[in-house]
GUGU-817921 format. One record per residue (C-alpha): residue number from 0; residue in three letters; x, y, z. Coordinates in Angstrom, 3 decimals, decimal comma. Layout:
<pts>
NUM:ALA:X:Y:Z
...
</pts>
This chain:
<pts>
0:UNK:-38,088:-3,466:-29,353
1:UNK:-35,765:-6,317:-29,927
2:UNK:-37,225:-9,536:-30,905
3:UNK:-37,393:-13,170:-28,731
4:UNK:-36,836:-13,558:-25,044
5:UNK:-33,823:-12,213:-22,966
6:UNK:-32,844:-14,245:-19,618
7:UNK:-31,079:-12,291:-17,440
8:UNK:-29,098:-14,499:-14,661
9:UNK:-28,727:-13,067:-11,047
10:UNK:-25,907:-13,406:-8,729
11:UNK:-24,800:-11,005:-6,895
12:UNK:-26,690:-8,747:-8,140
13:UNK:-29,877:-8,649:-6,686
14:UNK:-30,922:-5,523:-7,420
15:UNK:-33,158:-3,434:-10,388
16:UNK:-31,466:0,021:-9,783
17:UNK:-27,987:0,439:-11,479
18:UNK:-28,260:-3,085:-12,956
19:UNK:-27,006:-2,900:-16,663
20:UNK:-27,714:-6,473:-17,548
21:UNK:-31,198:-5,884:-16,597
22:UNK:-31,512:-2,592:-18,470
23:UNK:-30,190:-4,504:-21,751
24:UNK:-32,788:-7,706:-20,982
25:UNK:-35,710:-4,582:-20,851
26:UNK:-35,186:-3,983:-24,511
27:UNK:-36,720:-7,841:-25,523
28:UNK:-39,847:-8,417:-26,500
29:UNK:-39,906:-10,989:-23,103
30:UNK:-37,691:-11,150:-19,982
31:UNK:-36,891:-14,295:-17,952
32:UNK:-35,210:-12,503:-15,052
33:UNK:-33,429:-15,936:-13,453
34:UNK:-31,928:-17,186:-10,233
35:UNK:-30,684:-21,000:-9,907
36:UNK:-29,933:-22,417:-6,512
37:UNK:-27,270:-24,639:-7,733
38:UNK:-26,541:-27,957:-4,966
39:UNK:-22,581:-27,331:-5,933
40:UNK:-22,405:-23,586:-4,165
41:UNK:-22,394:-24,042:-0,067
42:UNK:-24,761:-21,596:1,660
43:UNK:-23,969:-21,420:5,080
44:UNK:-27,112:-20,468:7,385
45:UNK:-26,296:-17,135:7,733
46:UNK:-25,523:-16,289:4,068
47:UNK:-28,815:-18,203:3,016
48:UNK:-31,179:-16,747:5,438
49:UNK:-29,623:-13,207:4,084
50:UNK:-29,915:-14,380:0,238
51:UNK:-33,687:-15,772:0,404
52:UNK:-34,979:-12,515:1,893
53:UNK:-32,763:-10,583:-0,661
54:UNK:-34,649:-12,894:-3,472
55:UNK:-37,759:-12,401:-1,832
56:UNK:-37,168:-8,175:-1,886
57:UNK:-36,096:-8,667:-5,717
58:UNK:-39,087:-11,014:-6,844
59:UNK:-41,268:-7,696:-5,400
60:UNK:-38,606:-5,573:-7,196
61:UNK:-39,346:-7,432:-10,727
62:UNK:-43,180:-8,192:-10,245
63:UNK:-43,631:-4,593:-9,901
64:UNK:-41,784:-4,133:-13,453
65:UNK:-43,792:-6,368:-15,004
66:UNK:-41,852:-9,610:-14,904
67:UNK:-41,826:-11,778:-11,654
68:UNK:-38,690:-13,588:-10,475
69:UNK:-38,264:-17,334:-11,904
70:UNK:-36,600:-19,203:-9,471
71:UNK:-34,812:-22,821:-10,074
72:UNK:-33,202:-25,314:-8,444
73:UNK:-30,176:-27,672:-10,238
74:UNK:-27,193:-27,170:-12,291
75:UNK:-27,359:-23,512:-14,041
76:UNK:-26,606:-24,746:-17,340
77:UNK:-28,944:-27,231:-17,129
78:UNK:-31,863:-24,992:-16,182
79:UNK:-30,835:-22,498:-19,192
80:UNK:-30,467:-25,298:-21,591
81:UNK:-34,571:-26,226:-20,734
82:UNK:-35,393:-22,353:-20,753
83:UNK:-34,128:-22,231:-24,422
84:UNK:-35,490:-25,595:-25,975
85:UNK:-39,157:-24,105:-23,894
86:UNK:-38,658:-20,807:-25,358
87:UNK:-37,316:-18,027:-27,851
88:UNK:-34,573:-17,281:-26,502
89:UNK:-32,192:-14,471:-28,230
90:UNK:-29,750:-13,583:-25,694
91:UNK:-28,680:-14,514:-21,938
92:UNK:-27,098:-11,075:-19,809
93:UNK:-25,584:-11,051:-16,101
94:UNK:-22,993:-8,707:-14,473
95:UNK:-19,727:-9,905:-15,077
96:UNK:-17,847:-11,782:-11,716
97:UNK:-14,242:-13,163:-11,066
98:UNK:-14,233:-15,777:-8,546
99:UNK:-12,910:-18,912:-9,916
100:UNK:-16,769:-20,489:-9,038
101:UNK:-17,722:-17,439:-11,271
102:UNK:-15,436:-17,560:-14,401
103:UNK:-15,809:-21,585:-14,736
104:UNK:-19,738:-20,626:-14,484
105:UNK:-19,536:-18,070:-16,880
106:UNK:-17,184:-20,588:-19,275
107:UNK:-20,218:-23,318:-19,283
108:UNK:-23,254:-20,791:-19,595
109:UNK:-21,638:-18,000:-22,156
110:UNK:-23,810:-15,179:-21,384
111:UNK:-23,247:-11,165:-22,521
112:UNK:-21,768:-9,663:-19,444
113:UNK:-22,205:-6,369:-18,021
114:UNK:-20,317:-4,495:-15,372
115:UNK:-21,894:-4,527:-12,436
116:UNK:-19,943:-6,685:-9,408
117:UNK:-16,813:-4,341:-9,927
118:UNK:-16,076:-0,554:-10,498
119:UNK:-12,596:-1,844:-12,241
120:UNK:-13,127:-5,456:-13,199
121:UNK:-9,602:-7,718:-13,101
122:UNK:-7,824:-7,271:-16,030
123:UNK:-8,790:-3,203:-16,296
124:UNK:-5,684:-2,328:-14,372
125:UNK:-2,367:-3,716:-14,354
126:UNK:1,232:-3,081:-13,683
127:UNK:3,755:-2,806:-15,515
128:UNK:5,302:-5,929:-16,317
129:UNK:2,521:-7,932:-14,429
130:UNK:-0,970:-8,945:-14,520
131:UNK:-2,351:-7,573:-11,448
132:UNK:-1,540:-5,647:-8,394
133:UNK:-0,233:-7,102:-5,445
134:UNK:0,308:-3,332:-3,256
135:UNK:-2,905:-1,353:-2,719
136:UNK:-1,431:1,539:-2,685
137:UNK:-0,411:1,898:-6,057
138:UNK:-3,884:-0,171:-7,336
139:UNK:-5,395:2,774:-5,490
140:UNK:-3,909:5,599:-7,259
141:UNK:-5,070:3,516:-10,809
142:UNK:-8,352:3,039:-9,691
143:UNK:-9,507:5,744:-8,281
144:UNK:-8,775:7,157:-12,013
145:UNK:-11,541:4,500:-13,753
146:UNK:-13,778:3,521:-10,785
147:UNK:-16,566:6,313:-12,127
148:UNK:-16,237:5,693:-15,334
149:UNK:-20,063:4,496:-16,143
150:UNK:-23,021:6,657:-15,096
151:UNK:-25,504:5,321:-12,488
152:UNK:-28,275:3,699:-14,056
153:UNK:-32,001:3,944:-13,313
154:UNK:-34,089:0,990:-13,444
155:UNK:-35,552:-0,202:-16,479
156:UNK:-39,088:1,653:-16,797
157:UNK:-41,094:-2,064:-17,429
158:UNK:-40,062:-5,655:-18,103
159:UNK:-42,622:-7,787:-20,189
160:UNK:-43,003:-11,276:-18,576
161:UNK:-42,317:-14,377:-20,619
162:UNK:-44,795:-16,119:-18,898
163:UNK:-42,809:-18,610:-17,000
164:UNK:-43,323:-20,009:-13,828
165:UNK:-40,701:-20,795:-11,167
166:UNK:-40,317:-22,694:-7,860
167:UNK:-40,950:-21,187:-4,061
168:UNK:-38,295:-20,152:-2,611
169:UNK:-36,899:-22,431:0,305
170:UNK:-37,956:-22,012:4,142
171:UNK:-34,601:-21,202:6,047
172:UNK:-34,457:-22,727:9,885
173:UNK:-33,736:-20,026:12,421
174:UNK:-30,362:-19,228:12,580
175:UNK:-28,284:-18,679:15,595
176:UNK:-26,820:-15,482:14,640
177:UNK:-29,587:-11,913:14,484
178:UNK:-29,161:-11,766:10,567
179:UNK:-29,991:-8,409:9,486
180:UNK:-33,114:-8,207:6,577
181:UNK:-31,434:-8,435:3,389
182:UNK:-32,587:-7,036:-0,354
183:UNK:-32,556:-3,574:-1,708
184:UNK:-34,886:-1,923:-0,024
185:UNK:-33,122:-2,126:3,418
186:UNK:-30,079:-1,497:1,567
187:UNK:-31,277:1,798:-0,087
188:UNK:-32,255:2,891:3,342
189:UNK:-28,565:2,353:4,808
190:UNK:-27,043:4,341:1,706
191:UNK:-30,066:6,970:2,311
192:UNK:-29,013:7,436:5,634
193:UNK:-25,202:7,084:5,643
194:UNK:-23,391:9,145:7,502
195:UNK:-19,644:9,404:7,377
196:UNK:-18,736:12,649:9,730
197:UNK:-15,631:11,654:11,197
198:UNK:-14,857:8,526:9,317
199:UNK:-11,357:9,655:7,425
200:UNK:-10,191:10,783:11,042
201:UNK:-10,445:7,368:12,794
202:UNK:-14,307:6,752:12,998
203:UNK:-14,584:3,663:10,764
204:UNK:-11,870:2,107:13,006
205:UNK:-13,757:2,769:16,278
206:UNK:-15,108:-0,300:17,907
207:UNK:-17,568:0,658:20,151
208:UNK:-18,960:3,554:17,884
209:UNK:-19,514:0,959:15,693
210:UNK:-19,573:3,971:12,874
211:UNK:-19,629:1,854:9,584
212:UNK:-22,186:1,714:7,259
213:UNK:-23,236:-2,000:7,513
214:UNK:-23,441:-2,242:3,774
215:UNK:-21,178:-4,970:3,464
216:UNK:-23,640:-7,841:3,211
217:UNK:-25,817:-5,500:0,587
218:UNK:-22,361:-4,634:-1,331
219:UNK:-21,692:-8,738:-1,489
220:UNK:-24,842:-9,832:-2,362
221:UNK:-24,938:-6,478:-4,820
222:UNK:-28,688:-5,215:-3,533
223:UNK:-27,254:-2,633:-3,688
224:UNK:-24,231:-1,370:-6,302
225:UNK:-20,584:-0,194:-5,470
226:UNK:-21,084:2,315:-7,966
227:UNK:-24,155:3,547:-6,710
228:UNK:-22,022:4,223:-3,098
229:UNK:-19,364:6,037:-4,613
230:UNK:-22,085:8,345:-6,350
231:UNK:-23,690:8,982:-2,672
232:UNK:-20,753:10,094:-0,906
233:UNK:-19,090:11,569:-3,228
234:UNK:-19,981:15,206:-1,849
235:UNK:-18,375:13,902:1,639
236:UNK:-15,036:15,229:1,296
237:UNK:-12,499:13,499:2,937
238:UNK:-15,055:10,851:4,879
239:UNK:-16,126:10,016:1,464
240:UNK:-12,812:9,445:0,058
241:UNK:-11,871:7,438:3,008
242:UNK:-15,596:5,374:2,392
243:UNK:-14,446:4,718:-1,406
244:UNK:-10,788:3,427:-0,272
245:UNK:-12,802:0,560:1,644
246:UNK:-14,532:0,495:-2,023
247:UNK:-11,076:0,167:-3,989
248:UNK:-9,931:-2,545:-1,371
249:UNK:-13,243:-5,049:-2,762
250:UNK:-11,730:-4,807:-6,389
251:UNK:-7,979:-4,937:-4,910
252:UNK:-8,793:-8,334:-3,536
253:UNK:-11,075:-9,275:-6,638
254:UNK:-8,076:-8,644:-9,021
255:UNK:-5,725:-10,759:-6,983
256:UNK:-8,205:-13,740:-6,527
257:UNK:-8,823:-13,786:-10,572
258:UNK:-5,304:-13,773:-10,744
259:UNK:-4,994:-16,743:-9,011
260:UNK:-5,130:-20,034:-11,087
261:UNK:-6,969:-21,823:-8,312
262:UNK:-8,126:-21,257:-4,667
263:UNK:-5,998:-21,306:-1,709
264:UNK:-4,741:-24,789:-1,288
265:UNK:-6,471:-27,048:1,271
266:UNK:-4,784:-27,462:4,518
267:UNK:-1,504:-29,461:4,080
268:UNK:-1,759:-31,517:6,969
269:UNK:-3,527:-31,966:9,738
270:UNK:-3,587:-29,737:12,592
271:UNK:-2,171:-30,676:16,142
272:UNK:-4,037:-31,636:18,732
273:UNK:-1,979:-28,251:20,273
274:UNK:-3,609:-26,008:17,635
275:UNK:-6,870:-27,505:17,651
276:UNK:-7,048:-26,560:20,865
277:UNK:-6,347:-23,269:20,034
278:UNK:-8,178:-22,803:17,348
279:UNK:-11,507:-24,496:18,761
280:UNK:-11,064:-21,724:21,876
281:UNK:-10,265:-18,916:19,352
282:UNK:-13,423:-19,493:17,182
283:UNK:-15,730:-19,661:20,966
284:UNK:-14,170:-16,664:21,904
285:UNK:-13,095:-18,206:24,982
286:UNK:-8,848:-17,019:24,445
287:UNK:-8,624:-15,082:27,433
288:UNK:-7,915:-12,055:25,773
289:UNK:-11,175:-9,699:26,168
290:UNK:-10,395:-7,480:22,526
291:UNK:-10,438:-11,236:20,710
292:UNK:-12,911:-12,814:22,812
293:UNK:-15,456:-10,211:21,820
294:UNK:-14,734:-10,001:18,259
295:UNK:-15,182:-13,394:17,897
296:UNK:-18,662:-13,323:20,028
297:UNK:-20,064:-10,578:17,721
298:UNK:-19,209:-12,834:14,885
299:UNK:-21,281:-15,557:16,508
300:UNK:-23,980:-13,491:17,440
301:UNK:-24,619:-11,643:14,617
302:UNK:-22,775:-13,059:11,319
303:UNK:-20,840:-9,782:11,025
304:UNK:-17,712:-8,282:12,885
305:UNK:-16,487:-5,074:12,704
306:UNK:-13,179:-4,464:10,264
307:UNK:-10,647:-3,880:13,099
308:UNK:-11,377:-6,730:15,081
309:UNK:-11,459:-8,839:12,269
310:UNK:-8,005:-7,967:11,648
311:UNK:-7,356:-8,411:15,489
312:UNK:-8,777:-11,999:15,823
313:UNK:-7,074:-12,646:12,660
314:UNK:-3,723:-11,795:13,437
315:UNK:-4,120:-13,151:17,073
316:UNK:-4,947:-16,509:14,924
317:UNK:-1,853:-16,519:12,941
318:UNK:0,608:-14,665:14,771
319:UNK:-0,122:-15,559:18,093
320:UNK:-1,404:-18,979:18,618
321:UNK:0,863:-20,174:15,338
322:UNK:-2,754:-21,272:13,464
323:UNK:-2,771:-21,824:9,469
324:UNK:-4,564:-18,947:7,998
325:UNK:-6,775:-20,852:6,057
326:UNK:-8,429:-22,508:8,998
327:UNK:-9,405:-19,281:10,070
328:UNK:-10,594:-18,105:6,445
329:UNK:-12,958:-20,728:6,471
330:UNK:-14,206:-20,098:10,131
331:UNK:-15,440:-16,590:9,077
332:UNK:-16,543:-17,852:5,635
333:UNK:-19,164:-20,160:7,107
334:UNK:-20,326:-17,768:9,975
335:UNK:-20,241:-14,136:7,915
336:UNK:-23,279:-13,050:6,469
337:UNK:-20,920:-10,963:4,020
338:UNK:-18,830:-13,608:3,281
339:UNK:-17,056:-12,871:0,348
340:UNK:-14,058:-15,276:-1,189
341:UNK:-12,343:-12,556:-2,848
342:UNK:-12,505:-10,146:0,559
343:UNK:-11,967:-12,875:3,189
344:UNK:-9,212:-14,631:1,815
345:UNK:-7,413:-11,538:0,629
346:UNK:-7,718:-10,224:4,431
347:UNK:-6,382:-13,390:5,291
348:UNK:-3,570:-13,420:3,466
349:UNK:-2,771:-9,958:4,075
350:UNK:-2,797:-10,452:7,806
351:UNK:-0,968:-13,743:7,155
352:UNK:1,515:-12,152:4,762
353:UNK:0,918:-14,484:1,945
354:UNK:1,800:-12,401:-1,211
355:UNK:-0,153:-9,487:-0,255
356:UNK:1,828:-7,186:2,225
357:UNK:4,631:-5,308:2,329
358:UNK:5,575:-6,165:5,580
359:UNK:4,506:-9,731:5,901
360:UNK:6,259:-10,281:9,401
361:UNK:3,785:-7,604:10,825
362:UNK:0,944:-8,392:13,584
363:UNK:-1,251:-6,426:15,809
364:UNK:-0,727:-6,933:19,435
365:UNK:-3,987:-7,117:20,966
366:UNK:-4,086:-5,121:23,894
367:UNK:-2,202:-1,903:22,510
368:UNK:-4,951:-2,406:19,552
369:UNK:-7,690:-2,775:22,117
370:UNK:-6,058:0,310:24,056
371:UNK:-6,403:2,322:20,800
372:UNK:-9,705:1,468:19,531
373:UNK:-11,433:0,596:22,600
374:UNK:-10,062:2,537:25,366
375:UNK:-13,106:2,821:27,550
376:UNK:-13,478:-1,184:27,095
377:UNK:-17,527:-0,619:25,482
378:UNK:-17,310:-2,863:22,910
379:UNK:-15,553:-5,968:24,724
380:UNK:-18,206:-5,782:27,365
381:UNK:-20,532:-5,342:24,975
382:UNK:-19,846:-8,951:23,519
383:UNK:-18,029:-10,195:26,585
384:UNK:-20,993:-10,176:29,620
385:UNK:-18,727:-12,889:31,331
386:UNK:-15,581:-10,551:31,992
387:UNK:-15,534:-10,154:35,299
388:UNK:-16,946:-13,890:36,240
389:UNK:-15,140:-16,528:37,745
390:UNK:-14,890:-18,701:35,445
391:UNK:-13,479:-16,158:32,399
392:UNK:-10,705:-18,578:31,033
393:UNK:-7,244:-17,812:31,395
394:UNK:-5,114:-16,780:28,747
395:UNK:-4,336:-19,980:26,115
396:UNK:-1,181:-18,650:25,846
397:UNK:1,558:-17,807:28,057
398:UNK:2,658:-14,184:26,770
399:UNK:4,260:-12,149:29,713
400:UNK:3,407:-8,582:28,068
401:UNK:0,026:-9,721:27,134
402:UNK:-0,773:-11,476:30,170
403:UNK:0,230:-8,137:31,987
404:UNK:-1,577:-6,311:29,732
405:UNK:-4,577:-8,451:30,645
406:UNK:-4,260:-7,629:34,223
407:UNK:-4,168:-4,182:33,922
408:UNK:-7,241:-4,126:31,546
409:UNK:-9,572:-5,994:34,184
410:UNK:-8,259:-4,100:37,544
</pts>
């Protein structure tokens, strides 16, 4: 057993199985296992009612080891710096992250880091004659040689409490949007249960099956581990290839964001009155265009929106109605309970074809994709009860082949 008291800092990692920072901590004499709602980090509704019943699952998680969750409120370092002068503190572990927020977090607190957030963390993989990856395709074939390099890891068997107490954790007002039960036991119970037959073929792209595994606010918030999914399907075949490519995509976008030396710039000017227009009846849902209109709904509805039609709305945004990307990016950011900077703005910029696509002049026309992934119409009318009423808006913009298209869809 080592001497003193370990802290171990969560994140987005709010889990005990597969946790290696936590496994290191167990070895101490005491554990402060540690979460700090810092003022400085926005939590939109969604994300926060998501994040305080994920705590809540992990405090039951870490009481039943032996040491109960200590939960503070302020600047991290701050916090740390009073944990040490309080107590014998040796050594201060968390899993490794990339975001800017993360690496000028990790530069102030200086703690051991552990994999954990990534299967390849930034820096693992590079070119040649670069620093990072900007085309998936070949990051994939690199990847997929690394991603299982570490074993999945069991929890530690017991944590010894340093004693310390913490505050409650905050009451969240109702949110508008059904926000799914976060933490690790729901989470386990989606990876349990997964089910991929069909998903290499097309299913993960069908809208109204709505066939994907719903992991994505578990995966962001790290209740449950990437790692840890790759081991489950990796008996799937081709469906569990296909399931690990969506895996390889998080660390694609991770790479590129660390790569950046800081976040997207802010919006250059303002926007016209024309495209505020357009962009307040994009984010309502209210375009005209049924395959749009109902992703945007489920976003409102539930703080999630399936993968296609978030490339839909996104490329209807940019392409279409001539919108800045980045108002977009942060439209989704503050609504999605999986709302990951790394993720979202690397979608964004993919669909917008800033740096990361091959074919940056490409969009998605949204009636051929609505044709193609939602040919018997059950998931717009699933989001869109109002289709057939009279007061359904009219297109926002005047596109003879999509206005046809329209037509035909509601006859």
């Amino acid at each position: 057993m080592t001497p003193g008291t370990a802290i171990v800092v969560f994140n987005r990692d709010l889990r005990v199985h597969d946790h290696p920072a936590l496994l290191a901590a167990a070895s101490f004499e005491a554990v402060i296992p540690l979460f700090v709602f810092d003022p400085s980090i926005a939590a939109p509704p969604n994300r926060l009612a998501f994040l305080v019943s994920s705590l809540r699952e992990l405090d039951v998680s870490l009481t039943k080891l032996g040491a109960p969750l200590v939960v503070r409120r302020g600047d991290t370092s701050a916090v740390l710096n009073a944990l040490r002068d309080e107590h014998d503190v040796r050594a201060v572990f968390a899993s490794g992250d990339y975001t800017p927020l993360a690496r000028r977090r990790e530069q102030r607190l200086a703690p051991e880091t552990f994999p954990g957030v990534a299967l390849a963390a930034p820096g693992t993989l590079t070119p040649t004659g670069g620093d990072h990856f900007k085309v998936f395709t070949a990051y994939w074939r690199r990847w997929r040689e690394v991603a299982a390099a570490r074993p999945v890891l069991a929890p530690p068997p017991r944590l010894r409490s340093a004693g310390v107490s913490g505050e409650v954790l905050p009451t969240v007002p109702p949110t508008k949007a059904r926000v799914p039960v976060g933490g690790e036991a729901a989470a386990r119970v989606l990876l349990r249960d997964l089910a991929l037959a069909g998903y290499a073929s097309g299913g993960h792209d069908d809208l109204a099956g709505d066939r994907t595994s719903r992991l994505s606010p578990y995966l962001h918030f790290g209740c449950v581990s990437a790692r840890e999914c790759m081991e489950r399907v990796s008996s799937m075949g081709a469906d569990g290839d296909a399931f690990v490519r969506q895996l390889c995509w998080r660390d694609f976008f991770l790479q590129f964001e660390a790569a950046q030396p800081e976040p997207p710039d802010p919006m250059p000017v303002t926007p016209s009155r024309e495209h505020t227009r357009l962009f307040a009846a994009w984010a309502a849902g209210r375009t005209g265009y049924p395959i749009v209109d109902a992703g945007m709904r489920q976003l409102l509805t539930e703080g999630w929106m399936h993968n296609r039609a978030r490339m839909i709305t996104a490329s209807f945004l940019v392409h279409d109605l001539g919108v800045d990307w980045r108002l977009g990016a942060a439209h989704f950011m503050h609504h999605l309970v999986d709302g990951d900077v790394a993720n979202n703005n690397g979608n964004w910029r993919w669909v917008a074809g800033d740096g990361l696509n091959t074919r940056p002049g490409r969009e998605l026309n949204p009636l051929r994709q609505a044709k193609r992934f939602d040919p018997s119409g059950a998931y717009v009318r699933r989001y869109v009860d109002d289709l057939d009423a009279s007061d359904y808006p009219a297109p926002i913009i005047d596109k003879t082949e999509l206005a046809a298209a329209r037509n035909r869809q509601l006859t």
